[in-house]
C-alpha positions in Angstrom: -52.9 -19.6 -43.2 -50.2 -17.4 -44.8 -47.0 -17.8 -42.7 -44.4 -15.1 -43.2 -41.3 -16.5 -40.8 -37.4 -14.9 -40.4 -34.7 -15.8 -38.6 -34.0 -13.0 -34.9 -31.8 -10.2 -36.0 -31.5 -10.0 -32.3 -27.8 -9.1 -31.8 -27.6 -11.7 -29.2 -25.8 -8.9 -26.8 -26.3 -7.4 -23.7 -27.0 -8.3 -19.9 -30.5 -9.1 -20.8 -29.8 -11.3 -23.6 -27.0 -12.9 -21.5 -29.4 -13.5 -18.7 -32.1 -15.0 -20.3 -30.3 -17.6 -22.3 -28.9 -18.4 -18.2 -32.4 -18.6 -17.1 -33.4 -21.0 -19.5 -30.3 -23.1 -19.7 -30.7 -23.7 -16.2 -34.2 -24.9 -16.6 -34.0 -26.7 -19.4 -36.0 -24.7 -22.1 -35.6 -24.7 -25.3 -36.5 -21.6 -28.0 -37.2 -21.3 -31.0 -35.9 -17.8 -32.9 -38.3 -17.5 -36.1 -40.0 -14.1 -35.9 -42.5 -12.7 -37.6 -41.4 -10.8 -40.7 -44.0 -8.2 -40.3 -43.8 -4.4 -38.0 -47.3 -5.0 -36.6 -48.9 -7.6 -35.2 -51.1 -8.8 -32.0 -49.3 -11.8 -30.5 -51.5 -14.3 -28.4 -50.5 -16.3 -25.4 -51.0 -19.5 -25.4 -51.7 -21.8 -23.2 -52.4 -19.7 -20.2 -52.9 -21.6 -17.1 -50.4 -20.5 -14.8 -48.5 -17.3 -13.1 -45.3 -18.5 -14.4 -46.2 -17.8 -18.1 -45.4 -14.2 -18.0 -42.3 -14.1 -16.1 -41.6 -17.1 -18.4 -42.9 -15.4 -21.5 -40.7 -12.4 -21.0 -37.3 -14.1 -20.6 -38.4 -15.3 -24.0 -38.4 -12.5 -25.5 -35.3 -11.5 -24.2 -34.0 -14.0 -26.2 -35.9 -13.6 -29.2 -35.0 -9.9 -29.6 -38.5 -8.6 -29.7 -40.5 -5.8 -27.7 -43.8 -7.2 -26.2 -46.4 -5.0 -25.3 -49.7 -5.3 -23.1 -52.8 -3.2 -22.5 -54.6 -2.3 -19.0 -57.0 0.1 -17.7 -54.9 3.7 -17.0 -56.0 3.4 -13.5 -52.7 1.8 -12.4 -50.6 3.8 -14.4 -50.3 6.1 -11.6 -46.5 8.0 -10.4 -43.7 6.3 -10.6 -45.0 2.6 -10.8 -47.4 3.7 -13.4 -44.0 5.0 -15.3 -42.4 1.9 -14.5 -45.3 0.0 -15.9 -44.8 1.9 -19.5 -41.3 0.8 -19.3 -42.1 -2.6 -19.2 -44.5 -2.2 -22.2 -47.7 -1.3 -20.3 -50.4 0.7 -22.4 -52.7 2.4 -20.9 -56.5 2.2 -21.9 -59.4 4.2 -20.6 -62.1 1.9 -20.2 -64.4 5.0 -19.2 -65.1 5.6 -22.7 -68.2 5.1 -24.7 -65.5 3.6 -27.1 -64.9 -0.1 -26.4 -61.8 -1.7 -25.4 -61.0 -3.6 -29.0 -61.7 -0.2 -30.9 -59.1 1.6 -28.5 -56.5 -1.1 -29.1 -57.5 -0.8 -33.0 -56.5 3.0 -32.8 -53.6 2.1 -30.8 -52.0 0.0 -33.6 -53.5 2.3 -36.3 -51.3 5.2 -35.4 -48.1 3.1 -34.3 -45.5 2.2 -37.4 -44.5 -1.0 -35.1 -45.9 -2.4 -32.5 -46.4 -5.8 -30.8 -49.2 -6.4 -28.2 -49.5 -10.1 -26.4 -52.9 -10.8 -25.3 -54.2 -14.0 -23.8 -57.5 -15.1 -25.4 -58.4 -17.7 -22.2 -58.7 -14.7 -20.2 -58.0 -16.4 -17.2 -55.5 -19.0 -15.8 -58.3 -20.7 -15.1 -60.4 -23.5 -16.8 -63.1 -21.8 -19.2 -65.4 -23.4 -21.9 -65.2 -20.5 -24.4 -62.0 -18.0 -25.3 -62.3 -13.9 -25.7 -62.8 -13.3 -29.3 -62.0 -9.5 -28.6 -58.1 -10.2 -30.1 -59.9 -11.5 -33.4 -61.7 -8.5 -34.0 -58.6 -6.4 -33.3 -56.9 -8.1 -35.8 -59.5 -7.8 -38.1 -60.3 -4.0 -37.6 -56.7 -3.1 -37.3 -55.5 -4.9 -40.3 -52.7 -7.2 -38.8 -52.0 -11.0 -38.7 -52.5 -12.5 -35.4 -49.0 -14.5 -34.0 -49.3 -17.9 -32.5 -47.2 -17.4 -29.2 -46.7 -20.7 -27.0 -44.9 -21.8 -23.8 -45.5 -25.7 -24.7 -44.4 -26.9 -20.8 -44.7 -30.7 -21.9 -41.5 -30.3 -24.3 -40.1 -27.4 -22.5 -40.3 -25.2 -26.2 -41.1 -21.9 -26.5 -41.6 -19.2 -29.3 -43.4 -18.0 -31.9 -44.8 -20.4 -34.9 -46.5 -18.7 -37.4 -49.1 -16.1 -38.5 -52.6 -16.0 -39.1 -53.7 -13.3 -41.8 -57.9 -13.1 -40.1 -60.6 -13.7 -42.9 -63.3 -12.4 -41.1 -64.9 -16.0 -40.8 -63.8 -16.6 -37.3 -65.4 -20.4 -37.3 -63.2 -21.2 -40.1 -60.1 -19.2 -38.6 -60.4 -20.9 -35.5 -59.4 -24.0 -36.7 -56.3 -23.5 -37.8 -55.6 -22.1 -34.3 -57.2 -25.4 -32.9 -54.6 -27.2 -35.3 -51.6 -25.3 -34.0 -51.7 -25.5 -30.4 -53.2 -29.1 -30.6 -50.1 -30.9 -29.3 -49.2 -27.7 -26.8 -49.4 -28.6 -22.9 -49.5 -25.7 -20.5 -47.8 -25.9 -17.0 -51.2 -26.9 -15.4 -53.1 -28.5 -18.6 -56.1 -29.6 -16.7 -56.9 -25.5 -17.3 -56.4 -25.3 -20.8 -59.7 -25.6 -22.3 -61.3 -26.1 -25.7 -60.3 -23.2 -28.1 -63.5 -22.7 -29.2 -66.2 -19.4 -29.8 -69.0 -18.6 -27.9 -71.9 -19.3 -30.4 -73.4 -16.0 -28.7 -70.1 -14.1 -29.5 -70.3 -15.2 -33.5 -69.7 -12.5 -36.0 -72.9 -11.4 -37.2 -75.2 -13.0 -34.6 
C-alpha cells in the first residue's frame, strides 16, 4: 500500500462548513481531515448498510473541504432536477452504449485534471456475499489510487484513511482493503458482508 496523506486546506469558512461541523457536533461524530494528496482519485464507501450514509457522507465532506462526485444513468438528469442533480455532483452515464459502464467512468476521469468519484463497492445496503469489482478496474484502467472512505458508526469516526495504488492482482489488493475496514461497524452491521471477490469475477478468468 503506498499512502500519500495531507492535512484539509479547507478554509474552514462558509455556511456550509459552519453547518456541518453543527450537524456533527450535535450527533456526536467525530472527523478525521487527512486528505488525499493526489487530483484524481475514485473514493469508495464503506460500509454501506444504511440510507443514512449518504446524507451522512456529505456533511463530511463539507467538513473535509472536498468535492465528491457520483455516477448514474442520464435518464434522470432530466430539466431542472436533472440540473440540480449535476450541482450536487451527479454524472451522467449512458448505459445505452455498447461501451460498458467502468470504461465510461475510465474516459470520464481520463479527460478531467481533478476529479473525485465515491462509489460503493457492496452495491447495495443490503447483506451480499461478494462486492462489485467494477471500481477496481476503474482504478486500474484509469490510472488512479482507490481511497478508503468510511463512516465507522461503532466509534462515531468518519473520513478518509489512506490510498491504495491497484496492482492489477486484485486477490492480493483485496487484502489490504479487508485489513482496513476490519475494525469498521456500519449503522446496521448485520449487512456488511465479507469484502471479498467473486471467484467468477477474477481478473483473467
Amino acid at each position: 500500500m503506498n499512502i500519500k496523506i495531507k492535512k484539509s486546506l479547507h478554509r474552514k469558512k462558509g455556511l456550509r462548513y459552519s453547518f456541518a461541523r453543527i450537524v456533527l457536533k450535535i450527533i456526536g461524530w467525530k472527523v478525521d481531515q487527512q486528505v488525499p494528496d493526489c487530483k484524481k482519485y475514485l473514493l469508495i464507501a464503506v460500509p454501506h448498510t444504511s440510507n443514512w450514509d449518504l446524507p451522512l457522507m456529505l456533511i463530511v465532506s463539507m467538513v473535509i473541504g472536498v468535492k465528491l462526485n457520483w455516477v448514474s444513468k442520464d435518464t434522470i438528469f432530466k430539466g431542472v432536477f436533472g440540473t440540480y442533480l449535476k450541482w450536487l455532483g451527479g454524472i451522467p452515464v449512458n448505459r445505452r452504449l455498447r461501451t460498458n459502464f467502468s470504461d465510461q467512468v475510465i474516459e470520464v476521469f481520463n479527460k478531467a485534471s481533478e476529479l473525485i468519484i465515491v462509489i460503493a463497492p457492496e452495491g447495495t445496503r443490503s447483506r451480499t456475499e461478494f462486492w462489485k469489482t467494477g471500481f477496481y478496474h476503474i482504478a486500474v484502467g484509469a490510472k488512479i489510487p482507490i481511497a478508503f472512505g468510511y463512516l465507522d458508526y461503532g466509534k462515531k469516526e468518519a473520513g478518509i484513511g489512506s490510498l491504495l495504488y491497484p496492482t492489477g492482482n486484485i486477490e492480493k489488493d483485496f487484502e489490504a482493503i479487508r485489513d482496513f475496514y476490519k475494525n469498521k461497524t456500519g449503522k446496521k452491521q448485520k449487512n456488511f458482508g465479507p469484502i471479498q471477490v467473486n471467484p467468477e469475477k477474477l481478473i483473467g478468468s
